[in-house]
Backbone bond lengths (Angstrom), bond angles and torsions (degrees), N, CA, C in turn:
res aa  C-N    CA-C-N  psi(-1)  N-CA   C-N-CA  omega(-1)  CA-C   N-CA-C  phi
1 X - - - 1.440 - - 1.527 108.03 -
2 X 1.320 112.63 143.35 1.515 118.15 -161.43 1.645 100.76 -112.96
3 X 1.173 123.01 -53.27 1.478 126.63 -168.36 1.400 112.85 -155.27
4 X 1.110 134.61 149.91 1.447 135.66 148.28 1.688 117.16 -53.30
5 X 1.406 116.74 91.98 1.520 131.22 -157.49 1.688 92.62 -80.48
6 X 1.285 142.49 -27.40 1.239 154.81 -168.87 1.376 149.45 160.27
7 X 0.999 109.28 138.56 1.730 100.87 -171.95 1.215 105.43 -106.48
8 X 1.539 111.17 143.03 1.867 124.43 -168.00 1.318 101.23 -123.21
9 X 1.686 86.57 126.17 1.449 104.53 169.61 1.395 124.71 -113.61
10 X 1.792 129.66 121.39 1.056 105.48 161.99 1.334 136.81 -90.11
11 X 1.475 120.37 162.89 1.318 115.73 -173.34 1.594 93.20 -159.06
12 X 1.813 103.75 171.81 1.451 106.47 -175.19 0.953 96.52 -97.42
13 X 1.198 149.73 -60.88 1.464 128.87 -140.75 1.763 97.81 -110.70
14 X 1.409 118.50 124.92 1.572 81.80 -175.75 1.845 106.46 -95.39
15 X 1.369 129.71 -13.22 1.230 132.51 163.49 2.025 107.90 -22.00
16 X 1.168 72.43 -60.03 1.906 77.97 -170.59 1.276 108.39 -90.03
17 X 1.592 126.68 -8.54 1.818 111.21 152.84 1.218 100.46 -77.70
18 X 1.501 135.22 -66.88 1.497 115.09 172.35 1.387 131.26 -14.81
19 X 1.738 115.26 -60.38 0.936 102.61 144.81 1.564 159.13 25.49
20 X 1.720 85.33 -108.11 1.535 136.45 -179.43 1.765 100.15 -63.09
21 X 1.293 115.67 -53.80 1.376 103.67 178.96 1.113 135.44 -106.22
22 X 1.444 107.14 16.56 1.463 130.39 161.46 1.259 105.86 -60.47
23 X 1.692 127.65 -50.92 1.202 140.00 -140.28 1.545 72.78 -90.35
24 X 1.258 130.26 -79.40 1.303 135.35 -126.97 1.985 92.98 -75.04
25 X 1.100 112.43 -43.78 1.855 109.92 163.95 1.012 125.70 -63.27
26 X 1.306 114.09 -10.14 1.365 97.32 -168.82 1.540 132.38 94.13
27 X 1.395 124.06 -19.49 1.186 130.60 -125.66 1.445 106.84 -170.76
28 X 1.405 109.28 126.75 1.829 111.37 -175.88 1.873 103.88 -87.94
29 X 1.392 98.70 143.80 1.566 108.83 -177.34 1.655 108.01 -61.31
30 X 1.713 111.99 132.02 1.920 102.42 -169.27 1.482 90.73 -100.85
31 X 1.406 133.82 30.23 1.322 114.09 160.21 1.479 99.13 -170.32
32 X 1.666 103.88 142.93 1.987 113.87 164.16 1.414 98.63 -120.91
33 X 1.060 89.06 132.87 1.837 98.45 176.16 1.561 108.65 -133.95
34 X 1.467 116.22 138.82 1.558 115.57 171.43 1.486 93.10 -94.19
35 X 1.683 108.16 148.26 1.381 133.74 171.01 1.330 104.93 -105.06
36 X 1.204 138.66 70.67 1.704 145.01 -173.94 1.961 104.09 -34.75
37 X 1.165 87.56 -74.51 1.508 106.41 -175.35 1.232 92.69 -56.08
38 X 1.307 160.23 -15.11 1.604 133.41 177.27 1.270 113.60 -103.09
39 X 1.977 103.20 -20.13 1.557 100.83 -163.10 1.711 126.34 98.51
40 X 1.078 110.50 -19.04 1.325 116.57 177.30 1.399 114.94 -106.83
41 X 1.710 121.08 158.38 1.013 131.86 152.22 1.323 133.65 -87.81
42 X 1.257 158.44 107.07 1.095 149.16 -171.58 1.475 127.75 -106.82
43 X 1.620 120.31 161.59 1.591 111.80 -171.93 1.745 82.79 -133.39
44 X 1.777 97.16 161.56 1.435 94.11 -175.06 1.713 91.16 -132.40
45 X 1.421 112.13 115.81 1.892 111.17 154.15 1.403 108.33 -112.59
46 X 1.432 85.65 151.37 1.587 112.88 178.22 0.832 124.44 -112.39
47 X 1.246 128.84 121.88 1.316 151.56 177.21 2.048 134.53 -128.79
48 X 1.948 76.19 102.21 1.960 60.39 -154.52 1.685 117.13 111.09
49 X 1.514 99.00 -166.99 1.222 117.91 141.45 1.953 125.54 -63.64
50 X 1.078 113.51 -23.73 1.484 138.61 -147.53 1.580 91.68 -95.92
51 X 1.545 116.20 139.94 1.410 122.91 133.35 1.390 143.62 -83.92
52 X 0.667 141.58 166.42 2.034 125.36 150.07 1.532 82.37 -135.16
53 X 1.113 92.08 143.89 1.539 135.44 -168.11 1.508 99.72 -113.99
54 X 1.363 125.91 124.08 1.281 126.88 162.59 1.241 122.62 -116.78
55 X 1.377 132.32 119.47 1.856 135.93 -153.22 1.140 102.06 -119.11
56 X 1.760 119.90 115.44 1.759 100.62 176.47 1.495 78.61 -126.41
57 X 1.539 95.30 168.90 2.016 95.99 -171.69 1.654 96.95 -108.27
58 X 1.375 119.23 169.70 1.300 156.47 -140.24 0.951 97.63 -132.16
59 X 1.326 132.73 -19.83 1.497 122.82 -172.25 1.384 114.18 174.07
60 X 1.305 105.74 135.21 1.780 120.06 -160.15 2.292 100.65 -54.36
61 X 1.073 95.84 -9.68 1.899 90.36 176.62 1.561 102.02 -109.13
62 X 1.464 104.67 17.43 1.893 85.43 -176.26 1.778 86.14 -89.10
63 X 1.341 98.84 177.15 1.682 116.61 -162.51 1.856 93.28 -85.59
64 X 1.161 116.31 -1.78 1.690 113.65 -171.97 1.297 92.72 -76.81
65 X 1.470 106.21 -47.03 1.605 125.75 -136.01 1.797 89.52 -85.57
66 X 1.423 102.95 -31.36 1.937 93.64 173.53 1.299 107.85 -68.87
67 X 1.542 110.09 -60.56 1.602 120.34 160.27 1.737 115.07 20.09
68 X 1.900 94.63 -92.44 1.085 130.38 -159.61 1.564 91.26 -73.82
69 X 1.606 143.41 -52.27 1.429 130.38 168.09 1.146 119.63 -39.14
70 X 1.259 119.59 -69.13 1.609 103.77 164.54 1.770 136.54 -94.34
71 X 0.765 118.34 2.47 1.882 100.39 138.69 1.386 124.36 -156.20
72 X 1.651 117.88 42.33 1.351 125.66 127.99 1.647 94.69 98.93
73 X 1.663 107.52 168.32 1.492 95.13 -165.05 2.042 106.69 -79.05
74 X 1.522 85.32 172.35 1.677 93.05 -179.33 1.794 106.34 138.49
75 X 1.779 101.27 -156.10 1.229 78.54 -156.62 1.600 121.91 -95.70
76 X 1.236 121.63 122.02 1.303 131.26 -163.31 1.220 105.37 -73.24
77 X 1.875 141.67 -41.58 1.125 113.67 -162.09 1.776 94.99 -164.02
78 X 1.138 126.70 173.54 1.394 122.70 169.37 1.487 90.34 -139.06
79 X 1.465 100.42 141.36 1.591 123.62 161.25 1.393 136.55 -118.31
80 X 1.138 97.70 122.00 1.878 110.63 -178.81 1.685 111.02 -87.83
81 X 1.375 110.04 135.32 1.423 124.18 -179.01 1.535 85.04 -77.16
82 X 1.231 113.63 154.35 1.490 156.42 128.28 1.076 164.12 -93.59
83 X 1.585 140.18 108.33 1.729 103.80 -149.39 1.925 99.61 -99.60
84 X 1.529 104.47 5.84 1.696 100.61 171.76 1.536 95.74 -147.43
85 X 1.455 113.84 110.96 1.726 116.60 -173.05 1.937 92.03 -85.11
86 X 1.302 113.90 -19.30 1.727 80.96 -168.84 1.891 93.41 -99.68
87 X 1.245 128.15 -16.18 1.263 130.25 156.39 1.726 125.08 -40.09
88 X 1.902 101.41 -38.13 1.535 113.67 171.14 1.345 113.94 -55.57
89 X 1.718 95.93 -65.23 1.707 139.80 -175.90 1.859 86.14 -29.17
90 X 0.902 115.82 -69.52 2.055 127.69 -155.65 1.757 88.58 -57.54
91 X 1.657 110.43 -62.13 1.288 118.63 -162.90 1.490 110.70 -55.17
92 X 1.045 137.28 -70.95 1.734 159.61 -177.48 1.547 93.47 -50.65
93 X 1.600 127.79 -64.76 1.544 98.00 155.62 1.625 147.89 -33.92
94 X 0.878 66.51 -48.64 1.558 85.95 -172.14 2.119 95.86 -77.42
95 X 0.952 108.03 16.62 1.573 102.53 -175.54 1.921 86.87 -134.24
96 X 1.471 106.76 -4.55 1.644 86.72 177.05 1.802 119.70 127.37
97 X 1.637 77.03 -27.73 1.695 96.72 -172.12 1.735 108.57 -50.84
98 X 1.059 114.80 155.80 1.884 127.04 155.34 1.126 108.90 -112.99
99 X 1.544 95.01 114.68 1.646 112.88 178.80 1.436 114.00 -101.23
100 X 1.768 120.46 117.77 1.265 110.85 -170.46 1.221 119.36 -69.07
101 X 1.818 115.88 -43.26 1.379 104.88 -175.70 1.873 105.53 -124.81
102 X 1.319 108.05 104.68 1.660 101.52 -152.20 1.584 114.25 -63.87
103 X 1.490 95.27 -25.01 1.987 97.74 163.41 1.383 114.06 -71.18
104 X 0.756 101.05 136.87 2.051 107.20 155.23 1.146 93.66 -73.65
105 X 1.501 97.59 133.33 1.654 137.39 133.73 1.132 153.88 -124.58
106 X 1.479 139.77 145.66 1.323 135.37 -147.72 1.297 120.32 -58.55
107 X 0.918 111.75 107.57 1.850 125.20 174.65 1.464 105.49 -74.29
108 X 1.412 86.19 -179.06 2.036 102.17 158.54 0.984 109.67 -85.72
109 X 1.642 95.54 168.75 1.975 107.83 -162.83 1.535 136.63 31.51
110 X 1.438 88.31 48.44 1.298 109.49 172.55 1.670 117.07 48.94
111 X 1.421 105.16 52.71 1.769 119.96 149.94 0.926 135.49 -127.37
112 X 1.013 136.33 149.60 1.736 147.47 147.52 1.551 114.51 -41.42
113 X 1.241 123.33 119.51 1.418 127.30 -170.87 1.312 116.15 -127.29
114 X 1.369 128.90 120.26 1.384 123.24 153.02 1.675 120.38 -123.24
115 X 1.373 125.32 151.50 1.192 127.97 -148.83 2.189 105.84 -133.93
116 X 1.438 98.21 131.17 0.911 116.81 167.57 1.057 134.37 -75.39
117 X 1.456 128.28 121.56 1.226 132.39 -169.13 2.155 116.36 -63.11
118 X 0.937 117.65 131.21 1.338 125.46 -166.45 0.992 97.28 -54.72
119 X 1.987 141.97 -57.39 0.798 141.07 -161.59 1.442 112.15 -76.64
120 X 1.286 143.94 12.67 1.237 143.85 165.79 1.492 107.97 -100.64
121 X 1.405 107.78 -18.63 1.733 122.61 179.58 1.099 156.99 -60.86
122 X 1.734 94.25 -22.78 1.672 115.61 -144.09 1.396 106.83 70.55
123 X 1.163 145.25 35.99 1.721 147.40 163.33 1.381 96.02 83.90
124 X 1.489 140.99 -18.59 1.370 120.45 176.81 1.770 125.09 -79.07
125 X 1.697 103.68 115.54 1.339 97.09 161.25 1.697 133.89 -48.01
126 X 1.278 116.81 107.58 1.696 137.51 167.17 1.137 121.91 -71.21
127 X 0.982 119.79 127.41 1.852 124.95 -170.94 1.576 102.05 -122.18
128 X 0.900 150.99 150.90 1.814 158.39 166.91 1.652 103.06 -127.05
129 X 1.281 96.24 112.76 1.841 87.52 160.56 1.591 104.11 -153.15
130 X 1.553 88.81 165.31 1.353 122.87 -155.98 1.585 101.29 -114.75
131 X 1.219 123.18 137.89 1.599 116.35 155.55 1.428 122.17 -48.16
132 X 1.224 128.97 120.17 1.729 102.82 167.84 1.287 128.25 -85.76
């Protein structure tokens, strides 16, 4: 693991987290991207080395939108860069980990993502990505 690549937040509306953390960063978000396959929309600020990631869902069955029903907006997940995600994938198994989706697949801002199961975590959702 190389860096903390971003921290994800969910929220409902993201107009007014955009918003909301425009004011409080300082700083307007340099990218919105839809995630089709997850259901969510996302905004990306930078800060730093660091992102925050903002995830609002598209639709009452995306996984944000359960997310946020049961325990409300905030921070959903932290992600670590990688410079080999299926090199991690073998290692972190093999150390115990639960890997939800053991392929990488295309994330936002152009990475490869695979995600750690909470319950191997201490309850925090883990994200791994790779440039593609």
């Amino acid at each position: 693991m190389k860096k903390i690549e971003h921290i994800g937040i969910a929220v409902k509306n993201l107009s007014e987290a955009n918003a909301l953390y425009s004011k409080l960063l300082g700083t307007e978000p340099y990218k919105e991207e839809a995630v089709e396959s997850e259901g969510v929309i996302t905004s990306f600020f930078k800060i730093g080395e660091t992102k925050i990631e903002l995830l609002a869902a598209t639709s009452e069955e995306s996984t944000i939108s359960k997310y946020i029903e049961k325990r409300g907006e905030g921070i959903h997940h932290i992600a670590f860069y990688v410079d080999d995600i299926e090199s991690e994938v073998t290692r972190l198994q093999a150390e115990g980990f639960k890997i939800l989706n053991t392929t990488p697949k295309k994330g936002a801002d152009q990475k490869k993502v695979v995600f750690l199961h909470p319950k191997s975590t201490t309850g925090v959702l883990i994200e791994l990505c790779e440039n593609l």
